[in-house]
C-alpha positions in Angstrom: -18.2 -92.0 13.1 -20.3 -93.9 10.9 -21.9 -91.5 8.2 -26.2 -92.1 8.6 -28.6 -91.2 6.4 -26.7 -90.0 3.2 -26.9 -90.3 -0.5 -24.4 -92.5 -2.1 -23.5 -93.2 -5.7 -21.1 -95.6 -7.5 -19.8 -94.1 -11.2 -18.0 -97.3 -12.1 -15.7 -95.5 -15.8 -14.4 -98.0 -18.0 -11.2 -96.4 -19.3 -10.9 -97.9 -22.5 -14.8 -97.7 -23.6 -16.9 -95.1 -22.0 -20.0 -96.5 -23.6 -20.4 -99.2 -20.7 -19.8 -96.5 -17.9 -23.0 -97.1 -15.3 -24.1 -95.5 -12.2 -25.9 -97.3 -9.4 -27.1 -96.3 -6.0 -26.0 -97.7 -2.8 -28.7 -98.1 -0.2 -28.1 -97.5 3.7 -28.5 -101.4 5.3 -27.1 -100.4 8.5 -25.8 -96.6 10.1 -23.1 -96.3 8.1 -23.2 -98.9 6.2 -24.3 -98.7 2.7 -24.1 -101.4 -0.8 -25.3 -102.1 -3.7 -25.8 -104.7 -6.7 -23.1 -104.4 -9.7 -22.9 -106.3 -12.5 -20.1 -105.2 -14.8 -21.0 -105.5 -18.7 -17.5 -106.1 -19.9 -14.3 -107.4 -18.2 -11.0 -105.4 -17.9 -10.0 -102.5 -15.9 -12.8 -100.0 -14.5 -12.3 -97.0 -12.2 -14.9 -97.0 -9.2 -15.8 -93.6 -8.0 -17.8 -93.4 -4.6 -19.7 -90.0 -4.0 -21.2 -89.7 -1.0 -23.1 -86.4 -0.1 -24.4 -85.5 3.8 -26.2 -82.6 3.7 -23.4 -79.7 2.9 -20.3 -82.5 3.0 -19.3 -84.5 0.1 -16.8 -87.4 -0.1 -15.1 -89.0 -2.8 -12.9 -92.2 -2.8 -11.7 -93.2 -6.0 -10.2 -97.0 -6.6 -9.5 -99.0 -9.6 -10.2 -102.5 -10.2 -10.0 -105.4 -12.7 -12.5 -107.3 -13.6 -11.9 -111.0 -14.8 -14.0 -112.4 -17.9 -16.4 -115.1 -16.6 -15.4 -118.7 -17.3 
């Protein structure tokens, strides 16, 4: 079942520089369904961290990603 009406935040940790770690919100567009903008400062490999809190619940899904430099 789709998860309504909860608070969910992105932690996007750049492992080799913690100085262009961020935080964003992700805004609820449909039940359930939640995004966000992201613009990453610096290319390479980031860590994503998705916390989502629902009244006493909390989830967490972690993934890692690579971001390619523009060109």
């Amino acid at each position: 079942l789709p998860i309504r009406d909860a608070e969910v935040q992105l932690l996007a940790y750049r492992p080799s520089s913690a100085a262009a770690d961020f935080t964003t919100a992700l805004q609820q567009i449909a039940p359930g369904l939640y995004q966000g903008n992201l613009s990453f400062p610096l290319p390479g490999t980031w860590d994503l961290n998705v916390k989502v809190l629902h009244g006493e619940d909390r989830y967490e899904m972690v993934q890692r990603l690579d971001v390619l430099p523009q060109t």
